[in-house]
Rosetta silent file (secondary structure, phi, psi, omega in degrees, C-alpha in Angstrom):
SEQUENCE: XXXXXXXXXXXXXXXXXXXXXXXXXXXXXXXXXXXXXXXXXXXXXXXXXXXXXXXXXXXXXXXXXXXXXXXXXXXXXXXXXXXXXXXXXXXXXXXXXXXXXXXXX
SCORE:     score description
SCORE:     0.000 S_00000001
   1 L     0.000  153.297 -159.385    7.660   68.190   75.096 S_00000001
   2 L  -140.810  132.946  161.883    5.408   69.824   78.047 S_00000001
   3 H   -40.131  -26.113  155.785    5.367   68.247   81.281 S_00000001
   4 H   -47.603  -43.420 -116.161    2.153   67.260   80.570 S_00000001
   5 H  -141.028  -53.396 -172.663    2.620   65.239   77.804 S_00000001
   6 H   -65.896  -22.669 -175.269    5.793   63.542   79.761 S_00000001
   7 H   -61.585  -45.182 -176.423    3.171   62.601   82.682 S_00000001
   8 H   -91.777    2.685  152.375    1.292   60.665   80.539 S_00000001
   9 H   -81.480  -12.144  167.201    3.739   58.855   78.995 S_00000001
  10 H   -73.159  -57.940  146.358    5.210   57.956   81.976 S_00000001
  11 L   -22.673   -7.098 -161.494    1.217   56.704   83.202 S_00000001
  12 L  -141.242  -28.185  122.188    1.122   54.802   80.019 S_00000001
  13 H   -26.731  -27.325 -147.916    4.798   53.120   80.764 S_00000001
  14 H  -114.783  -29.524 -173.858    3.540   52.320   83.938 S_00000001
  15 H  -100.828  -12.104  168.825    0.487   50.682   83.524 S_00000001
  16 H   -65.871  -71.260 -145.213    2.134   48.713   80.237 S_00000001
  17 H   -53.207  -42.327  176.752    4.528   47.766   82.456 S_00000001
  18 H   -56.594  -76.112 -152.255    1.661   46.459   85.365 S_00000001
  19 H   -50.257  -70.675 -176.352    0.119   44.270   82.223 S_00000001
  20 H   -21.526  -58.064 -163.851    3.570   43.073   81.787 S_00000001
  21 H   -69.508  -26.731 -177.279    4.177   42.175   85.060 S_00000001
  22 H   -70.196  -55.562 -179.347    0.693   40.565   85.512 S_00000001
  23 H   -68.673  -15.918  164.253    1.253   38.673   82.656 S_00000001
  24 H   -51.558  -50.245 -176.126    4.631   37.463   83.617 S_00000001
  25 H   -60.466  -60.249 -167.755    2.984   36.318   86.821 S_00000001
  26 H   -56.707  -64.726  167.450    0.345   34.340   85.369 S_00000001
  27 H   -37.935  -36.898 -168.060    2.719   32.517   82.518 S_00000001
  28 H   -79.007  -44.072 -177.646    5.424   31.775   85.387 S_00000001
  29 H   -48.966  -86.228 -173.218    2.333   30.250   87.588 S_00000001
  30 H   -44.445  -24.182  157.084    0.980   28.324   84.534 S_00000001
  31 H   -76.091  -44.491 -166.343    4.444   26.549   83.433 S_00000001
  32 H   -51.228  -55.791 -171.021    5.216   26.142   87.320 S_00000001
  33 H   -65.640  -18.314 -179.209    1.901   24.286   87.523 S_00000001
  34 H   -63.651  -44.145 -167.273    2.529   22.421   83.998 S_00000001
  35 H   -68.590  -50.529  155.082    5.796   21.122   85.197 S_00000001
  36 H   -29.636  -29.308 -148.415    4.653   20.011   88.651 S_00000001
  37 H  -100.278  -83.831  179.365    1.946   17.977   86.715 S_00000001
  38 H   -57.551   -9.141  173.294    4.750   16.037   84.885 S_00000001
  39 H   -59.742  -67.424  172.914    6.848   15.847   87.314 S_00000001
  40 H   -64.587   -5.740  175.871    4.471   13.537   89.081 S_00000001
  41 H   -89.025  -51.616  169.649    3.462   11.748   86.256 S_00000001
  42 H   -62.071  -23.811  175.522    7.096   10.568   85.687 S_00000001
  43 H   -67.922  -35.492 -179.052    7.683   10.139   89.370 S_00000001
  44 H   -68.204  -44.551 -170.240    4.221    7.623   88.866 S_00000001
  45 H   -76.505  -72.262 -162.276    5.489    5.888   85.610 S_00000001
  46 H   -33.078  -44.592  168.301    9.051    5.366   87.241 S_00000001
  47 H   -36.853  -63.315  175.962    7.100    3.459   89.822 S_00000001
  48 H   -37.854  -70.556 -150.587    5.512    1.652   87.377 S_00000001
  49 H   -82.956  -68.161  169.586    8.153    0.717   84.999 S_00000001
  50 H   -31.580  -43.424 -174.050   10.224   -0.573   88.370 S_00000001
  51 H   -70.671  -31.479 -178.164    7.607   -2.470   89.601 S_00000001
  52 H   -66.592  -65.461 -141.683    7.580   -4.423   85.462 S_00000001
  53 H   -70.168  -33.166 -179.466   10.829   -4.666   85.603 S_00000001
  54 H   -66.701  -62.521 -178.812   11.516   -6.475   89.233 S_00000001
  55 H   -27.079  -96.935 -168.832    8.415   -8.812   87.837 S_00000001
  56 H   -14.855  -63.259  153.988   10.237   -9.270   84.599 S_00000001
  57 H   -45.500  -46.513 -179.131   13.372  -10.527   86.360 S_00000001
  58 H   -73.876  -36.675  161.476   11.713  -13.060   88.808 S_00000001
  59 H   -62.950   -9.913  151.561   10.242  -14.268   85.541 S_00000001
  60 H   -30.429  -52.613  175.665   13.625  -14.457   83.620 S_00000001
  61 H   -77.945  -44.697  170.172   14.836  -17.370   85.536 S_00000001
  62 H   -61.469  -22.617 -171.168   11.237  -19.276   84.949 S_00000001
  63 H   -94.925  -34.980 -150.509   11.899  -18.585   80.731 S_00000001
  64 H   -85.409  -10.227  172.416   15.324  -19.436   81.004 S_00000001
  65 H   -65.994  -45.797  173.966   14.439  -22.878   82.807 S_00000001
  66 H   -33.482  -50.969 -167.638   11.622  -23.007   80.326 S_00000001
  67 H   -85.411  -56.667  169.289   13.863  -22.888   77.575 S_00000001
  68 H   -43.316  -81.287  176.440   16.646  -25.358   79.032 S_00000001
  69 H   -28.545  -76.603  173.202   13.875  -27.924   79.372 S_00000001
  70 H   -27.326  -53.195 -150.457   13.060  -27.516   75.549 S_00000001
  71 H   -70.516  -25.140 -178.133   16.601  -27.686   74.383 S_00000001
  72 H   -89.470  -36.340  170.476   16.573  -31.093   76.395 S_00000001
  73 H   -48.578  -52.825 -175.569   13.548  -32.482   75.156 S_00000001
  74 H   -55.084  -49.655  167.068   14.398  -31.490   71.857 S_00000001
  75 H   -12.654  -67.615 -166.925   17.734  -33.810   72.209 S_00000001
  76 H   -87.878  -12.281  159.044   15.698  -36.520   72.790 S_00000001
  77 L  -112.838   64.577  177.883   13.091  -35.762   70.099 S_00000001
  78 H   -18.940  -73.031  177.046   14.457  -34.923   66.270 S_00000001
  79 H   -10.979  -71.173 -150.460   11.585  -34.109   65.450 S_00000001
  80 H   -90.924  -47.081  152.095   10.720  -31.460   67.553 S_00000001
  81 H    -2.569  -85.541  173.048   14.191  -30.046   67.030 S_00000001
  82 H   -35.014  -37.905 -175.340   13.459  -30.012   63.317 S_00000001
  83 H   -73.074  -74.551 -131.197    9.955  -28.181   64.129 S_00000001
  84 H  -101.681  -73.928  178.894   10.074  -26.237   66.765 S_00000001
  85 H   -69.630  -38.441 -176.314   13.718  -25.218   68.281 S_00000001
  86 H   -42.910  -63.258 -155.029   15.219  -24.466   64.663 S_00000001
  87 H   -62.372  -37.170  156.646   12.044  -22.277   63.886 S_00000001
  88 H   -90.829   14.326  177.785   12.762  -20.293   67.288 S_00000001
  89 L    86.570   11.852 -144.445   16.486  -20.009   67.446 S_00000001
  90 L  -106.674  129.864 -171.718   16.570  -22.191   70.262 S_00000001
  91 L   -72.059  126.066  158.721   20.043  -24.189   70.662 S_00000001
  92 L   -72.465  128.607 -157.164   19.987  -27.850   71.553 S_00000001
  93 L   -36.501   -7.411 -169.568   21.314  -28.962   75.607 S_00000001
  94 L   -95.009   -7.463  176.515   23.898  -30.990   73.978 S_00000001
  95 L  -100.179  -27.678  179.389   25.330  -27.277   72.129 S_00000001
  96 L   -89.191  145.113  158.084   24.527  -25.029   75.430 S_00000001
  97 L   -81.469  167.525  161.797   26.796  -25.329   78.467 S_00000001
  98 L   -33.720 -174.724  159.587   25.611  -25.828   81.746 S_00000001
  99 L  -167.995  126.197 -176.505   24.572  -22.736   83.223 S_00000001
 100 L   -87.113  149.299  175.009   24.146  -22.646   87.276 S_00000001
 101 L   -75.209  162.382 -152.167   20.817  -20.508   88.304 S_00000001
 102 L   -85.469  146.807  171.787   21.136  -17.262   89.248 S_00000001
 103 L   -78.660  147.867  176.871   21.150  -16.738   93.194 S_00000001
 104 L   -72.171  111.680 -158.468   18.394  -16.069   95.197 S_00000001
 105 L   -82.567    0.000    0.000   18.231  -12.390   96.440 S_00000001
């Protein structure tokens, strides 16, 4: 091996090495920017899916009145028992306990 011959393998190390490095740079940029990107998209949907869910609750207490009200009706209408509560699962008030509503936050 002639000094020669080591320079440019060293020159030819060195600029593989540059490509390397360049391309390192560019891949670490392009995940940094992927992940940023989802980051805020889950930080947006968390919003989201809180904001359903407080909704969801103040309507909870409107189904479950909803549903009490059936269960009483149905009592006073066989019928509609027979129809209606059977066919949804829905218990009749004289089989449900009381239940006090949920406090107001």
């Amino acid at each position: 091996m002639t000094p020669e011959n080591n320079q440019d393998d060293i020159a030819a190390i060195k600029s593989q090495l540059f490509a390397l490095l360049v391309a390192l740079i560019v891949i670490s940029g392009t995940l940094t920017g992927f992940l940023y990107t989802q980051s805020s998209i889950t930080l947006k949907e968390e919003g989201q899916v809180q904001q359903v869910s407080a909704q969801l609750q103040k309507q909870q207490v409107a189904i479950n009145d909803f549903v009490a009200k059936l269960a009483v009706y149905g009592d006073k209408h066989p019928d509609f028992t027979a129809q209606v509560l059977k066919k949804y699962g829905i218990p009749p008030a004289s089989a449900v306990p009381a239940v006090a509503p949920a406090p107001k936050k």
